[in-house]
gemmi code that builds the backbone of each chain (N, CA, C; Angstrom):
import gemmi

chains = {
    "A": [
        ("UNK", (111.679, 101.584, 117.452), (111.288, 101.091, 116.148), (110.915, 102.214, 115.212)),
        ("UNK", (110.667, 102.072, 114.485), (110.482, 102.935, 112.654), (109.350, 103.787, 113.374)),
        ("UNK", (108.853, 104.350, 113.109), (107.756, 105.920, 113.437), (107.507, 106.324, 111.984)),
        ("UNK", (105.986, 106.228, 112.153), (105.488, 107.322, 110.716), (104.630, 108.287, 111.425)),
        ("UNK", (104.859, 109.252, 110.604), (103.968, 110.055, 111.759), (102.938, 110.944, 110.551)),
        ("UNK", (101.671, 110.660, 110.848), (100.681, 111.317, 110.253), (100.017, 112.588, 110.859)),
        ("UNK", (100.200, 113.614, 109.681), (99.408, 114.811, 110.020), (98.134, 115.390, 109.682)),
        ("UNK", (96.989, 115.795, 109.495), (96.296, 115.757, 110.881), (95.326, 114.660, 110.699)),
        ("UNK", (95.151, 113.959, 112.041), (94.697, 113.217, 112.259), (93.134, 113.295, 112.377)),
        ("UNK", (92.512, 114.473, 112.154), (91.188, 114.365, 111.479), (90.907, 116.008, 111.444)),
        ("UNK", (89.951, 115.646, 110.388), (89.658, 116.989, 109.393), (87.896, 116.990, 108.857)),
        ("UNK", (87.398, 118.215, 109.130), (86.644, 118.514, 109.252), (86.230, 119.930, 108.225)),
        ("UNK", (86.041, 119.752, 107.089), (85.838, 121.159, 106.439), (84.922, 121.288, 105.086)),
        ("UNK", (84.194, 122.101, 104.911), (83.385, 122.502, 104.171), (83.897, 122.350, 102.582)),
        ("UNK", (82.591, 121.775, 101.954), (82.907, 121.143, 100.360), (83.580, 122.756, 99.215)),
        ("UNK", (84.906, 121.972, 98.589), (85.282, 123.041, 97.543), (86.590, 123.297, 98.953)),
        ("UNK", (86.640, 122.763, 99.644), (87.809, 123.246, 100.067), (89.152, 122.130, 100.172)),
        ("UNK", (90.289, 122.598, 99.879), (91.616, 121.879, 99.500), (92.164, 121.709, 101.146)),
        ("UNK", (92.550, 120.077, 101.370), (93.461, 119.812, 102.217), (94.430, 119.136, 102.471)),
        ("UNK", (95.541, 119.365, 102.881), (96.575, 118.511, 102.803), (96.918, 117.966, 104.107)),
        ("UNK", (97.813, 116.807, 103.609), (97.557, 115.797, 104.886), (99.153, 115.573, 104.375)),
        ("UNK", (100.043, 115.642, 105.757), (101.377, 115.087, 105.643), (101.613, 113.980, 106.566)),
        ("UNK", (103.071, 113.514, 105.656), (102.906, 111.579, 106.562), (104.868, 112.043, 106.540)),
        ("UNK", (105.292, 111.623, 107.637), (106.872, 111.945, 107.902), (106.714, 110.620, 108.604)),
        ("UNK", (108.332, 110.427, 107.708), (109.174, 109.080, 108.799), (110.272, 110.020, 109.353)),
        ("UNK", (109.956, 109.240, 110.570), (110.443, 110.407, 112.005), (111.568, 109.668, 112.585)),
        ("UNK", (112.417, 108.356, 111.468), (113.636, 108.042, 112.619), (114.097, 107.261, 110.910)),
        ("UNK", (114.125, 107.600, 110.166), (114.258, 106.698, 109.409), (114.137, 107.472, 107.783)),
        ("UNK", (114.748, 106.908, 106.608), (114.978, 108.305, 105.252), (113.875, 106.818, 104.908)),
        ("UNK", (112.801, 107.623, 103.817), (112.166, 106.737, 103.132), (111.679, 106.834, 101.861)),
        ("UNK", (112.796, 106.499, 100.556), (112.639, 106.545, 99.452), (111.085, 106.772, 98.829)),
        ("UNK", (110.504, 105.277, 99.514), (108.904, 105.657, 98.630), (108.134, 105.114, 99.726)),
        ("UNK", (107.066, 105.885, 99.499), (105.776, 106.021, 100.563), (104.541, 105.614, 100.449)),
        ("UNK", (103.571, 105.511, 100.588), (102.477, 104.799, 99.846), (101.082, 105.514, 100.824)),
        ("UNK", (100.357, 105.964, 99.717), (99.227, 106.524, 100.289), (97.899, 105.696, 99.928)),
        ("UNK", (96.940, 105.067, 101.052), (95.664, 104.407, 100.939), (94.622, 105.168, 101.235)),
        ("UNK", (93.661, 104.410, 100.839), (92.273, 104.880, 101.388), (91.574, 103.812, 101.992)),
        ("UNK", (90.783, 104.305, 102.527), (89.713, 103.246, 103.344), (88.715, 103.335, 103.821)),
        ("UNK", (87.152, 102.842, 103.452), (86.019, 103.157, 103.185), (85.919, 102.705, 105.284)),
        ("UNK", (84.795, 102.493, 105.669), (83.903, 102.027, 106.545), (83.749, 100.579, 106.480)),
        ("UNK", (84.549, 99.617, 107.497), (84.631, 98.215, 107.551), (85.208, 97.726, 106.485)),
        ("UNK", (85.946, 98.758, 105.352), (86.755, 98.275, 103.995), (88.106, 98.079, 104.624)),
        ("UNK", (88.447, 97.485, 103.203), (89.885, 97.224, 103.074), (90.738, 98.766, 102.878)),
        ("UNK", (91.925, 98.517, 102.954), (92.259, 99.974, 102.531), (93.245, 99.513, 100.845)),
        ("UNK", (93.196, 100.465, 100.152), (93.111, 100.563, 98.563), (93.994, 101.627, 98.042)),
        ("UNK", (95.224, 100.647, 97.833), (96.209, 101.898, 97.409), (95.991, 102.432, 96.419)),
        ("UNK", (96.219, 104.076, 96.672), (95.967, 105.068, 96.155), (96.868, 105.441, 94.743)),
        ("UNK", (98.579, 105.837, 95.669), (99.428, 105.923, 94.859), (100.903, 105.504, 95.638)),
        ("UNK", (101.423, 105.466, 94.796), (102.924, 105.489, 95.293), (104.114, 106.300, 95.427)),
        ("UNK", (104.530, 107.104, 96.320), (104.883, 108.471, 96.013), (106.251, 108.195, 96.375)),
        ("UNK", (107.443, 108.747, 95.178), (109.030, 108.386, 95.091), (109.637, 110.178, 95.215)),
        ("UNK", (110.148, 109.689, 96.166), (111.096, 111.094, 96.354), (112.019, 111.976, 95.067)),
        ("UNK", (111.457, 113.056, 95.150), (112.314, 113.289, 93.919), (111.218, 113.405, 92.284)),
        ("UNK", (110.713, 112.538, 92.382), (109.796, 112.270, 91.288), (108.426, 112.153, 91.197)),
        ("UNK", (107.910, 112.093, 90.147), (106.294, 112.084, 90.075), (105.687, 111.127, 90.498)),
        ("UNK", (104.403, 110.575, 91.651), (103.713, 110.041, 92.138), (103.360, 108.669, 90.716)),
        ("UNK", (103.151, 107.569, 91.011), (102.682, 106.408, 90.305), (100.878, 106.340, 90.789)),
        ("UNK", (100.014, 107.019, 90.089), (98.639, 106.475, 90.792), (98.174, 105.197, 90.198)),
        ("UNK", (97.210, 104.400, 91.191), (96.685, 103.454, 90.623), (95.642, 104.333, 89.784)),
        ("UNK", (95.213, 102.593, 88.973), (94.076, 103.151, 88.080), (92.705, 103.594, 88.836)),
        ("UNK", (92.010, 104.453, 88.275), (90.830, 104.739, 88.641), (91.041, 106.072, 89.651)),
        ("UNK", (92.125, 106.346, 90.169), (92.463, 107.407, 91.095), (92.657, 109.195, 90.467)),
        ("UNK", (92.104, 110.221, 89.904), (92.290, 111.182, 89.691), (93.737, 112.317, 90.043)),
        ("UNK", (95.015, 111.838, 89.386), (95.359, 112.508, 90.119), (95.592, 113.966, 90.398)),
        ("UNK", (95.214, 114.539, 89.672), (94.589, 116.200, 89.385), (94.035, 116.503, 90.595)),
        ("UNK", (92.873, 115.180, 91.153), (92.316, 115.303, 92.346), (93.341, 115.421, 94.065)),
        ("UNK", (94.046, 114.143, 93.877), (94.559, 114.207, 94.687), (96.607, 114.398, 94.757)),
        ("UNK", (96.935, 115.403, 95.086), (98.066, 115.831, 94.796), (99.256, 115.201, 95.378)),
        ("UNK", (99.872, 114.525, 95.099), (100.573, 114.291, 95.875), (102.635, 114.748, 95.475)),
        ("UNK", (103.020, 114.722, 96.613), (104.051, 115.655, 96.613), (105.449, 115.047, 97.927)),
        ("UNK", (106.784, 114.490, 97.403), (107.800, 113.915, 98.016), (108.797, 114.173, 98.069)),
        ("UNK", (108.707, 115.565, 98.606), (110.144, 116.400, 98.533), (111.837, 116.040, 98.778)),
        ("UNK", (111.130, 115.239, 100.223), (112.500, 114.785, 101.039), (111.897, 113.479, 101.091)),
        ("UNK", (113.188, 112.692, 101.723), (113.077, 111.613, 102.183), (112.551, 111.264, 103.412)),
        ("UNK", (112.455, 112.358, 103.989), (111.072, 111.755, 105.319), (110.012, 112.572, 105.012)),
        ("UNK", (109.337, 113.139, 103.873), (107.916, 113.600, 103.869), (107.253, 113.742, 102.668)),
        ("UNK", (106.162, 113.259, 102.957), (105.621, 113.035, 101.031), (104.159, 113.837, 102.176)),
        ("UNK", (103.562, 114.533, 101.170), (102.035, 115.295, 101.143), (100.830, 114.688, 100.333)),
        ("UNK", (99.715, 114.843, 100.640), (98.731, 113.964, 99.811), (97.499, 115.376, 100.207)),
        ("UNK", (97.566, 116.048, 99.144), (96.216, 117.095, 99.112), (95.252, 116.990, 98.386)),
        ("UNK", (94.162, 116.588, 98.828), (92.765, 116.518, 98.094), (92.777, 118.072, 97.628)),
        ("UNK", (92.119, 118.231, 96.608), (91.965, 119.371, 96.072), (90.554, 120.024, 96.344)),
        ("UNK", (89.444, 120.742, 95.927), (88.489, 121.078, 96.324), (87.386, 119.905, 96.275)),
        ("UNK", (87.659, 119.631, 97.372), (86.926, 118.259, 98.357), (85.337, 118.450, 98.273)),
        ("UNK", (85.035, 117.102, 98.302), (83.416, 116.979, 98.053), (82.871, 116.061, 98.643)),
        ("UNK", (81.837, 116.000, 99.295), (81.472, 114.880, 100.461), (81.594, 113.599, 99.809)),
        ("UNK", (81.922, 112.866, 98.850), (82.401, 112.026, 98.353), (84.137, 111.523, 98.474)),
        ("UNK", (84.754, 112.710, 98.712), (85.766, 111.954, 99.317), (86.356, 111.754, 100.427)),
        ("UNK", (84.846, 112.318, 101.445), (85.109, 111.827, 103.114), (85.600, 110.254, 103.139)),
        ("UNK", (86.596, 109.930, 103.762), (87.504, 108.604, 104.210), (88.320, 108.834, 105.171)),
        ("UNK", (88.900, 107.716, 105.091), (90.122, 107.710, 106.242), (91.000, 107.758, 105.292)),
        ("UNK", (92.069, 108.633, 105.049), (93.162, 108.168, 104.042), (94.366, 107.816, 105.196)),
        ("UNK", (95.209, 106.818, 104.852), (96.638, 106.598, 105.266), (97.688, 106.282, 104.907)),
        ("UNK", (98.996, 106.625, 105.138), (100.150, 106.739, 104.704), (100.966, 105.438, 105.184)),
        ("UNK", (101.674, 105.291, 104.389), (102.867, 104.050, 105.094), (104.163, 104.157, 104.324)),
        ("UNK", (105.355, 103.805, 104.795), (106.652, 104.119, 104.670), (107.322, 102.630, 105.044)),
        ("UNK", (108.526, 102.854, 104.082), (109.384, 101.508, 104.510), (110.887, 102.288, 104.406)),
        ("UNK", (111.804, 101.924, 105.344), (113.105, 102.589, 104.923), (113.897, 101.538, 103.913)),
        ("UNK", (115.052, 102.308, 103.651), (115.619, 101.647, 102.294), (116.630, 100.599, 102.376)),
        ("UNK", (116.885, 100.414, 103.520), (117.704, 99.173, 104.108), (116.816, 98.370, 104.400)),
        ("UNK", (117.463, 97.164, 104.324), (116.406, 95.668, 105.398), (116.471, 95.025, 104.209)),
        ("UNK", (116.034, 94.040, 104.707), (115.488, 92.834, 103.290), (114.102, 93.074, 102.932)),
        ("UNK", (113.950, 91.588, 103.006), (112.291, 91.686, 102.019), (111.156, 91.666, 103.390)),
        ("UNK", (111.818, 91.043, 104.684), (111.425, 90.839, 106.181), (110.862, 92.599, 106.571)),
        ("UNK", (111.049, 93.325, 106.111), (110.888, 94.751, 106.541), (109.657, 94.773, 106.547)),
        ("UNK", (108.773, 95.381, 107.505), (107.027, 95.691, 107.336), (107.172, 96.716, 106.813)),
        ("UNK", (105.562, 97.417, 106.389), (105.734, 98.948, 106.296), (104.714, 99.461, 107.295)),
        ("UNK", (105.539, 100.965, 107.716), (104.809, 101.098, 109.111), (104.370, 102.149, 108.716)),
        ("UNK", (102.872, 102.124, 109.391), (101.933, 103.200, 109.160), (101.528, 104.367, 109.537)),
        ("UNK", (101.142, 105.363, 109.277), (100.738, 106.405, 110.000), (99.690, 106.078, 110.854)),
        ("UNK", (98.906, 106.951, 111.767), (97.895, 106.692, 112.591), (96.673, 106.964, 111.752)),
        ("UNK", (97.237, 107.860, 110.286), (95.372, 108.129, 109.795), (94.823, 109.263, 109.574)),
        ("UNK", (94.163, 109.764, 108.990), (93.563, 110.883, 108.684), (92.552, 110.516, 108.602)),
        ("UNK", (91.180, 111.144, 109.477), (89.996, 110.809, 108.963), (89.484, 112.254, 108.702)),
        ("UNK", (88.666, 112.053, 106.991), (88.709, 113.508, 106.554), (87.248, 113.338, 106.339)),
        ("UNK", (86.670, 114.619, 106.967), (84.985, 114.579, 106.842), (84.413, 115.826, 106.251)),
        ("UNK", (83.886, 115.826, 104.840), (83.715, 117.100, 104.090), (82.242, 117.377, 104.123)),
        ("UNK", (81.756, 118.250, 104.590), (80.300, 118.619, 104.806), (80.000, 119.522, 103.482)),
    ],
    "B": [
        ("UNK", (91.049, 89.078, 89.112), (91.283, 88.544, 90.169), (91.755, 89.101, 91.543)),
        ("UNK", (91.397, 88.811, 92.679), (91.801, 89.155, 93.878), (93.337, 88.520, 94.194)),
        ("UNK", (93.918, 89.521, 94.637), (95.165, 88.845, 95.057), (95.326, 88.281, 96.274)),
        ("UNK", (94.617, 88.892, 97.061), (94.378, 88.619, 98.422), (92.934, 88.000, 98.951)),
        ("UNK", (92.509, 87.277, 99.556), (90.902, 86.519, 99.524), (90.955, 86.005, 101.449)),
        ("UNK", (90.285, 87.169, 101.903), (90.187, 86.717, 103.249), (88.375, 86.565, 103.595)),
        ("UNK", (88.238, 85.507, 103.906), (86.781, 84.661, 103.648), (85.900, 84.871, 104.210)),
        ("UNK", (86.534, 85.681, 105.777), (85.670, 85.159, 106.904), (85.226, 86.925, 107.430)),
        ("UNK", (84.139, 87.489, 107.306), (83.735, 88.989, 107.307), (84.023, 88.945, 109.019)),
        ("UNK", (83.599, 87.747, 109.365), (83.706, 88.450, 110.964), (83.903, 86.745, 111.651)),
        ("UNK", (84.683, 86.869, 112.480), (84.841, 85.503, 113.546), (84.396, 85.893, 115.050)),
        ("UNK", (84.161, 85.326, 115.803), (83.837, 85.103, 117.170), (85.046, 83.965, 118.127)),
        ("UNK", (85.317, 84.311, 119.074), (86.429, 83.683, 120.005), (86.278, 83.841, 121.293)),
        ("UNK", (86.118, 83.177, 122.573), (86.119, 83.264, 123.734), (87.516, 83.283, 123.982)),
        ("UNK", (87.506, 84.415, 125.265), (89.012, 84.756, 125.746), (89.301, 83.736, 126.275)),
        ("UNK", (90.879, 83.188, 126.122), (91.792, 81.959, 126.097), (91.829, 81.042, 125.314)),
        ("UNK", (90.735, 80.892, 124.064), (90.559, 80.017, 123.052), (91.497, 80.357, 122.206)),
        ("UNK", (91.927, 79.678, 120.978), (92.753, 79.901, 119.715), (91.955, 80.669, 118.765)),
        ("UNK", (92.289, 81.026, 117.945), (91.605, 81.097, 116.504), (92.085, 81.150, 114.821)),
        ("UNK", (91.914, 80.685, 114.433), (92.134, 80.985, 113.089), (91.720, 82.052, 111.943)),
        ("UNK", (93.000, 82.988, 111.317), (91.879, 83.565, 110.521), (92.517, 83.303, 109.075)),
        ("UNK", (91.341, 83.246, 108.209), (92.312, 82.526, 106.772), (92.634, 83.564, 105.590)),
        ("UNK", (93.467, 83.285, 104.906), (94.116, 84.195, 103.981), (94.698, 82.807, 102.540)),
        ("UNK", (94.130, 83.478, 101.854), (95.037, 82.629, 100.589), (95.463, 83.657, 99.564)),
        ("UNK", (96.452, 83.516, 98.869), (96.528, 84.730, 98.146), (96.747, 84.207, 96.406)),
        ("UNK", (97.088, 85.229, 95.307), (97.184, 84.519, 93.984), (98.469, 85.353, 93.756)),
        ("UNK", (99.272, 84.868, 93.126), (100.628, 85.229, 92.508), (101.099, 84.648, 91.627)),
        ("UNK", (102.036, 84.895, 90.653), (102.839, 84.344, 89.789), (104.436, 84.188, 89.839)),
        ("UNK", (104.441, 85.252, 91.062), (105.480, 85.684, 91.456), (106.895, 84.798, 92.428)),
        ("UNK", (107.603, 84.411, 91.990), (108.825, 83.823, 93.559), (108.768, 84.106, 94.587)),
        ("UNK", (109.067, 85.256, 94.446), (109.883, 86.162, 95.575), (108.438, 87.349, 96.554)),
        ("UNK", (107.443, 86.503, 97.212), (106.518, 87.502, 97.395), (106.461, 87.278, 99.389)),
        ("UNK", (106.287, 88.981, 99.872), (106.102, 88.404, 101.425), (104.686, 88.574, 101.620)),
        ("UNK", (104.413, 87.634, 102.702), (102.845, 87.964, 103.511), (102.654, 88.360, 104.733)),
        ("UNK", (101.568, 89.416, 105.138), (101.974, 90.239, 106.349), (100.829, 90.167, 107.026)),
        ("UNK", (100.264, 89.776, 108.195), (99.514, 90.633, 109.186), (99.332, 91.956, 109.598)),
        ("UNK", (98.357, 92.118, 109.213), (98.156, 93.700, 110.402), (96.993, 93.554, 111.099)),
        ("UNK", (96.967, 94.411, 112.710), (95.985, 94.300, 113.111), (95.399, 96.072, 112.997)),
        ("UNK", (94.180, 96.135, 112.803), (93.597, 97.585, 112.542), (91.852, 97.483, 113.781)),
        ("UNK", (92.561, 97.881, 115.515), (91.811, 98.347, 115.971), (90.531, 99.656, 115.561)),
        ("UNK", (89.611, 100.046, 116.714), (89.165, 100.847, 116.019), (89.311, 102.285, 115.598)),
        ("UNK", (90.270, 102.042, 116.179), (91.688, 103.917, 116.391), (91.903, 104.077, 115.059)),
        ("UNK", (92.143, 102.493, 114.489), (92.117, 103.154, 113.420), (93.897, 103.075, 112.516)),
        ("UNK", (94.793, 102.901, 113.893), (95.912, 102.143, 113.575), (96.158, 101.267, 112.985)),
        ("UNK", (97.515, 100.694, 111.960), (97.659, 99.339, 111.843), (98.651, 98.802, 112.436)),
        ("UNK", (98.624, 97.854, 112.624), (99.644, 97.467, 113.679), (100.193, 96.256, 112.875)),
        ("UNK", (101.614, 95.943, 112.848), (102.291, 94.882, 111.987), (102.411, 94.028, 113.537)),
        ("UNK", (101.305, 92.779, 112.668), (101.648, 91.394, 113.918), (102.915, 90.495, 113.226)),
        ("UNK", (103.110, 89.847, 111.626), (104.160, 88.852, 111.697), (103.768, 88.911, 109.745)),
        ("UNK", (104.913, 88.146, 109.664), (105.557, 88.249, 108.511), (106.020, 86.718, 107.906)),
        ("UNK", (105.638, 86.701, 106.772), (106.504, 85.438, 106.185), (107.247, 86.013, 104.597)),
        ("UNK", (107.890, 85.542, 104.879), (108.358, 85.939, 103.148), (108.719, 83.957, 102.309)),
        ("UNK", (108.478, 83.937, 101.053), (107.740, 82.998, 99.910), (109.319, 81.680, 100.252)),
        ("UNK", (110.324, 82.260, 100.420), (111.625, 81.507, 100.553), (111.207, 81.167, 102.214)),
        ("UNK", (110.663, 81.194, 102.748), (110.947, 81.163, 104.041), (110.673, 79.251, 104.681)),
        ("UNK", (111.094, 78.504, 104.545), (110.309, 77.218, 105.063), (110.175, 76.687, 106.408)),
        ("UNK", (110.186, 77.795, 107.343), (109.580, 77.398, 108.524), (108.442, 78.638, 108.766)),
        ("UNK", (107.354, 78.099, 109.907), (106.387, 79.235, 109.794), (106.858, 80.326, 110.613)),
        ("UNK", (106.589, 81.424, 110.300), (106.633, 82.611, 111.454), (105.914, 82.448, 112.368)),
        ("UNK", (106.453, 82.629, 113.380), (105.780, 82.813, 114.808), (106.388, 84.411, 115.387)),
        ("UNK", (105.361, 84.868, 116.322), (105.556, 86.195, 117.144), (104.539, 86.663, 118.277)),
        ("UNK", (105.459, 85.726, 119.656), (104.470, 85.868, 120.433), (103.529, 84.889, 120.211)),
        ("UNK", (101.966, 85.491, 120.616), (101.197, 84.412, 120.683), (100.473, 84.111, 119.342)),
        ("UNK", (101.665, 84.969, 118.193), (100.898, 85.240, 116.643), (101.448, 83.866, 116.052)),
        ("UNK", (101.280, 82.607, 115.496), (102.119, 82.065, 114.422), (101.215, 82.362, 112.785)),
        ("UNK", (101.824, 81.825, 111.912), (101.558, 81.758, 110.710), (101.024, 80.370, 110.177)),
        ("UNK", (100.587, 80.080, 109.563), (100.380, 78.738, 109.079), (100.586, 78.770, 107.493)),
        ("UNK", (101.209, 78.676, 106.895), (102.019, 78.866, 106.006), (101.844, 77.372, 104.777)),
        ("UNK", (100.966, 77.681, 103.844), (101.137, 76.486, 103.019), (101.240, 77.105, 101.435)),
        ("UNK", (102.635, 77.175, 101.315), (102.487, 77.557, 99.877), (101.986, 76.338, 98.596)),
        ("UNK", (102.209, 75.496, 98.645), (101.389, 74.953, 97.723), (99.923, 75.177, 97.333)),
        ("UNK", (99.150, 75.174, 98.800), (98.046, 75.624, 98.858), (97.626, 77.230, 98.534)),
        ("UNK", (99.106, 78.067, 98.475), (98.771, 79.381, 98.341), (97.953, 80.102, 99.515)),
        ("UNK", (98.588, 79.174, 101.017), (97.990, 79.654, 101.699), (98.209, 80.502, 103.291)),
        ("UNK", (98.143, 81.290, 103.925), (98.755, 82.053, 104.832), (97.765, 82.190, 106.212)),
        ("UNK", (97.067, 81.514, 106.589), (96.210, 81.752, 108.001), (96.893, 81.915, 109.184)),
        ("UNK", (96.675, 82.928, 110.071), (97.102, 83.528, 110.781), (96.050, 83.219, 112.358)),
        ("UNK", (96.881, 82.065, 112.964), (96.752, 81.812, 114.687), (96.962, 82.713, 115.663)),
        ("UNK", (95.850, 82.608, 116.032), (96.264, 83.338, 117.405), (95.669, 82.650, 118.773)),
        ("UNK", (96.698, 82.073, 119.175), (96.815, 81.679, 120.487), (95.957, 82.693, 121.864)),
        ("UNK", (95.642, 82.077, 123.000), (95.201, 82.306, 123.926), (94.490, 83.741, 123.490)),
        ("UNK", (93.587, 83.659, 123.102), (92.814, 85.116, 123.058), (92.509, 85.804, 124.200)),
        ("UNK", (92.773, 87.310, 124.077), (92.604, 88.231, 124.485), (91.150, 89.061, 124.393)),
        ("UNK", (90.719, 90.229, 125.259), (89.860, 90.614, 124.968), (89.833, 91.696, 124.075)),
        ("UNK", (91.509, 92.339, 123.885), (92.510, 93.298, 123.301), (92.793, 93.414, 121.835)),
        ("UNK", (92.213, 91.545, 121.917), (92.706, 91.117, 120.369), (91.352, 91.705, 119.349)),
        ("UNK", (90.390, 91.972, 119.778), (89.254, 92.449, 119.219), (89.638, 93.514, 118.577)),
        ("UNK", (89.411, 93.346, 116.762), (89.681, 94.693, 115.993), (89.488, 93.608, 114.631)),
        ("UNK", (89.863, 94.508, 113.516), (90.042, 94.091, 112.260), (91.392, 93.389, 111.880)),
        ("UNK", (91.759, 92.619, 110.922), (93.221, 91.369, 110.546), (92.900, 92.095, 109.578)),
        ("UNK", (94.285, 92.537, 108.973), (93.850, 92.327, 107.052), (95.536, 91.339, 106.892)),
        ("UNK", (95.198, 90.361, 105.921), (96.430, 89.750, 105.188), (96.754, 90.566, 104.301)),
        ("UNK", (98.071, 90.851, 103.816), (98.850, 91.717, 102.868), (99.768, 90.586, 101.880)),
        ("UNK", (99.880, 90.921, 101.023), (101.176, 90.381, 100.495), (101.714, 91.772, 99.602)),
        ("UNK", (102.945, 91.364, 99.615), (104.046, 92.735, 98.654), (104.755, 91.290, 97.725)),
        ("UNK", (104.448, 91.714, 96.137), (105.225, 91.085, 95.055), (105.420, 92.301, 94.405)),
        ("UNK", (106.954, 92.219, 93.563), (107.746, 91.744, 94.169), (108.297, 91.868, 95.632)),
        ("UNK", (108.952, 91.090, 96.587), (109.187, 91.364, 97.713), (110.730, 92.432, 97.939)),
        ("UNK", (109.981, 93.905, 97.628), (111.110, 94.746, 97.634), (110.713, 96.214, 98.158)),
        ("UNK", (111.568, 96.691, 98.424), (111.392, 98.504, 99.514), (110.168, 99.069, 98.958)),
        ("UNK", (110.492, 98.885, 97.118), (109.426, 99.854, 96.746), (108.241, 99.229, 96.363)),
        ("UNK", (107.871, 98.229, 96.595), (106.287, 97.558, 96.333), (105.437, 98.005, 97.592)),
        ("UNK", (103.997, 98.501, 97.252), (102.933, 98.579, 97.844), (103.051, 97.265, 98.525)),
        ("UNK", (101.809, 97.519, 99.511), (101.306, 96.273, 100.478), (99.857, 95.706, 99.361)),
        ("UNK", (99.534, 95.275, 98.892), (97.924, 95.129, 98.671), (97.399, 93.719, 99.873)),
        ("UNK", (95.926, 94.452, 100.059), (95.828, 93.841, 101.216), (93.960, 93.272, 100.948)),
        ("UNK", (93.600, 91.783, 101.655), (92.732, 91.604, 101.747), (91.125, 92.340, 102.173)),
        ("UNK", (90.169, 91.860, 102.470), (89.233, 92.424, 102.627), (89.203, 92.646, 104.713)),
        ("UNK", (89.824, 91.688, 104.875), (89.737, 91.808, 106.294), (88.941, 90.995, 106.922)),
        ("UNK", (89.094, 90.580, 108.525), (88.077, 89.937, 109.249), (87.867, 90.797, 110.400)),
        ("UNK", (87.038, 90.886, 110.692), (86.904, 91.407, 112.042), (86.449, 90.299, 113.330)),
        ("UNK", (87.584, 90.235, 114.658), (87.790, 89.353, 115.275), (87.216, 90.024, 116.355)),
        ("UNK", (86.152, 89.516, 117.436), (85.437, 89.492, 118.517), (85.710, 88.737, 119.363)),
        ("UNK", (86.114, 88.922, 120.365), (86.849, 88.092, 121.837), (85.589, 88.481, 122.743)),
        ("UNK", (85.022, 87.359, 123.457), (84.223, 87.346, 124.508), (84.821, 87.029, 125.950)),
        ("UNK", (84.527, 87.220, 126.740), (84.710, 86.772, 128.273), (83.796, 85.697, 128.634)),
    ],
}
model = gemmi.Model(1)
for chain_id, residues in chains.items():
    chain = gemmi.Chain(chain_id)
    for i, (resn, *xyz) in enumerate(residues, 1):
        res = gemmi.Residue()
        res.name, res.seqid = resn, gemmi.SeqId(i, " ")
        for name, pos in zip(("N", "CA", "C"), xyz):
            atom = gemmi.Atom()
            atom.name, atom.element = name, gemmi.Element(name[0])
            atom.pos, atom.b_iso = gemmi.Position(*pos), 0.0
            res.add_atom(atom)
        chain.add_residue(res)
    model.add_chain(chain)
structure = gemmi.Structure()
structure.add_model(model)
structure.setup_entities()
């Protein structure tokens, strides 16, 4: 089945520092990608929508100066917090759908990033 | 408005019992699908079952079915013979329009507790 594969799966680093987090579909080309967040017993809250080739769609309220995001190829879009602040410790996660299928297609997720900024 | 409205913060279930968890959603839309996921505490999501808005029989998968009332705008998600495995977080999703490039937006979640 479909594989997303999230990189790194947790992060640990001191405030003012920039990290990036990559999400690859590992069997499968995937036009657009979708990056969430997700608090503690929350829902998760899409972030943005990231199209290969082109500039990221953020939702409202999302900085995107803050958080960079970047979809070079069709199996890898990047999502870099920029100089991180214990405010944006979360879990962020990625999800991918390939470009065939109908409307029946899920989108399958990465495993997660949990990012913890001291 | 919420698009997604899942009611129940937390349910309780003895292993082999059923359960219900409820989902109603708001749209304007035709063409919209609704999704299960399950999100143990790993932290994964895991796609349990799927309906899409044309669909007029319910999804079933495994011991997952759907309960499916669009008039009611409504999507609750059965789960048969509980497990102790089944313990984690549900969130209901829907994607309008129902196409490659629409986000998931997704409810608040329940968190489901299986006893022995």
């Amino acid at each position: 089945g479909a594989v997303v594969s999230q990189h790194p799966s947790r992060v640990i680093c001191k405030s003012g520092t920039s990290v990036k987090i990559e999400c690859r579909s590992l069997d499968f080309q995937a036009t657009t990608m979708f990056w969430y967040r997700q608090f503690p017993k929350q829902s998760l809250m899409l972030m943005a929508t990231s199209n290969e080739g082109s500039k990221a769609t953020y939702e409202q309220g999302v900085e995107k100066d803050k958080f960079l995001i970047n979809h070079a190829s069709l199996t890898l879009s990047t999502l870099t917090v920029t100089s991180a602040h214990p405010e944006d410790s979360s879990f962020y996660i990625c999800s991918a759908r390939g470009t065939g299928g109908g409307g029946n297609q899920p989108q399958h997720f990465g495993d997660g990033t949990r990012l913890s900024i001291l | 408005a919420q698009k997604i409205t899942q009611t129940q913060p937390g349910m309780f279930v003895q292993e082999k019992e059923a359960v219900t968890l409820d989902c109603t959603y708001d749209t304007s839309d035709q063409s919209y699908g609704l999704f299960w996921y399950k999100q143990p505490s790993s932290g994964e999501m895991i796609f349990l079952i799927y309906q899409g808005s044309y669909d007029e029989q319910n999804a079933t998968e495994g011991r997952y079915s759907l309960n499916f009332q669009k008039a009611r705008k409504s999507a609750n998600l059965v789960i048969s013979a509980s497990q102790l495995g089944d313990s984690a977080m549900y969130f209901c999703a829907m994607r309008e329009p129902n196409q490659a490039g629409t986000a998931l937006i997704f409810g608040k979640g329940t968190t489901l507790s299986v006893s022995s």
